[in-house]
TIRO-195752 format. One record per residue (C-alpha): residue number from 1; residue in three letters; x, y negated, z negated. Coordinates in nm, 4 decimals, decimal comma. Layout:
residues N
{rec NUM; "ALA"; {X; Y; Z}}
...
//
This chain:
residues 53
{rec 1; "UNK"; {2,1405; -0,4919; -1,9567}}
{rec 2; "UNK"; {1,7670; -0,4400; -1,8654}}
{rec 3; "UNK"; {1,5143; -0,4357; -2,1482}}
{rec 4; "UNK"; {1,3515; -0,1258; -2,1882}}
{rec 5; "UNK"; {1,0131; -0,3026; -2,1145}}
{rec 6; "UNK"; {1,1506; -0,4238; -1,7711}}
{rec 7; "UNK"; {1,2798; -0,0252; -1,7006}}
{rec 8; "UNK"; {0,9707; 0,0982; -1,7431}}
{rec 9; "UNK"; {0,7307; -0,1287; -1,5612}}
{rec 10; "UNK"; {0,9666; -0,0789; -1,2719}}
{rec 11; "UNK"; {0,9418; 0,2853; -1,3292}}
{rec 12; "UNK"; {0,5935; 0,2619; -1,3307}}
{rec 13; "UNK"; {0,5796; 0,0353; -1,0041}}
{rec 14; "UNK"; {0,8074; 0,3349; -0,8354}}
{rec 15; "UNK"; {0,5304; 0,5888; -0,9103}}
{rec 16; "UNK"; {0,2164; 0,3522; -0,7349}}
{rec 17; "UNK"; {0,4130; 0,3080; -0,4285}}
{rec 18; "UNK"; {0,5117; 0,6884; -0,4619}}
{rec 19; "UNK"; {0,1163; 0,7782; -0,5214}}
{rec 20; "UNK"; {-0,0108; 0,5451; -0,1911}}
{rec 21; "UNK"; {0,2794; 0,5430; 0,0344}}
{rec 22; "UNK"; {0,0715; 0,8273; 0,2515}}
{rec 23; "UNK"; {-0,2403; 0,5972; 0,2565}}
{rec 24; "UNK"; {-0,0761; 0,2431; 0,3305}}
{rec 25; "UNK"; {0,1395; 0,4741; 0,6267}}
{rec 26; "UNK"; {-0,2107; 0,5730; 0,7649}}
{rec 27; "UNK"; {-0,3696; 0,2042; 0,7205}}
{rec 28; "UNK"; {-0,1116; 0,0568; 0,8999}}
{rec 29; "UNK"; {-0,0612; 0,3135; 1,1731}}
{rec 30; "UNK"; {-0,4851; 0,2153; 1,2570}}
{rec 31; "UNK"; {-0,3686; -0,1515; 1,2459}}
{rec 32; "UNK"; {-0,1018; -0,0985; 1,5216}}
{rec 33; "UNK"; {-0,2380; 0,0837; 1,7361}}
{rec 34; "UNK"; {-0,3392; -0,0958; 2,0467}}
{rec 35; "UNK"; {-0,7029; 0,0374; 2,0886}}
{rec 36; "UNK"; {-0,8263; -0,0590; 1,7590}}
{rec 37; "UNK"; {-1,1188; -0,3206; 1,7255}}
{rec 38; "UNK"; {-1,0446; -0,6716; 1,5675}}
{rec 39; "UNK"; {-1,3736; -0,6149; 1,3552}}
{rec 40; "UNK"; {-1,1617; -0,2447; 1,2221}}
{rec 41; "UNK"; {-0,8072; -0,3957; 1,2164}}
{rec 42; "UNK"; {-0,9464; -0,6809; 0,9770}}
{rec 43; "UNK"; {-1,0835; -0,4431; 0,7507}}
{rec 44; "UNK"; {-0,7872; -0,1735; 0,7096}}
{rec 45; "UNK"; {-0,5736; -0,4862; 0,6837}}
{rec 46; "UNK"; {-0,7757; -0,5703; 0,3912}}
{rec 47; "UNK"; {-0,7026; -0,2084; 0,2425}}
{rec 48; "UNK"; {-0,3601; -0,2188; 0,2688}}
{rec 49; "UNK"; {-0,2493; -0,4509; 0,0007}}
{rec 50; "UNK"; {-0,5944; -0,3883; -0,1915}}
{rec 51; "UNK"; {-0,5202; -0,1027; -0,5106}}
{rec 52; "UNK"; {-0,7569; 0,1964; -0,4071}}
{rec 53; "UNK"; {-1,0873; 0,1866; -0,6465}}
//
């Protein structure tokens, strides 16, 4: 069985994916799109695995 420590940090890792999923979807919809600059796709590629401030 899973310590109760391990539960809950996954628990808690399940709620900051829960509470950014709409903002990493919207990152890296700009970062696929064709028609995006290199100078914009480099930084919204930056955001995207950077925690929001």
């Amino acid at each position: 069985m899973a310590k109760k420590s391990k539960t809950a940090k996954n628990e808690k890792r399940r709620e900051i994916v829960a509470r950014y999923a709409a903002r990493r979807a919207e990152l890296k919809e700009i970062i696929r799109r064709p028609g995006t600059g290199d100078a914009e796709r480099l930084a919204r590629a930056a955001g995207v695995g950077a925690p929001a401030a």
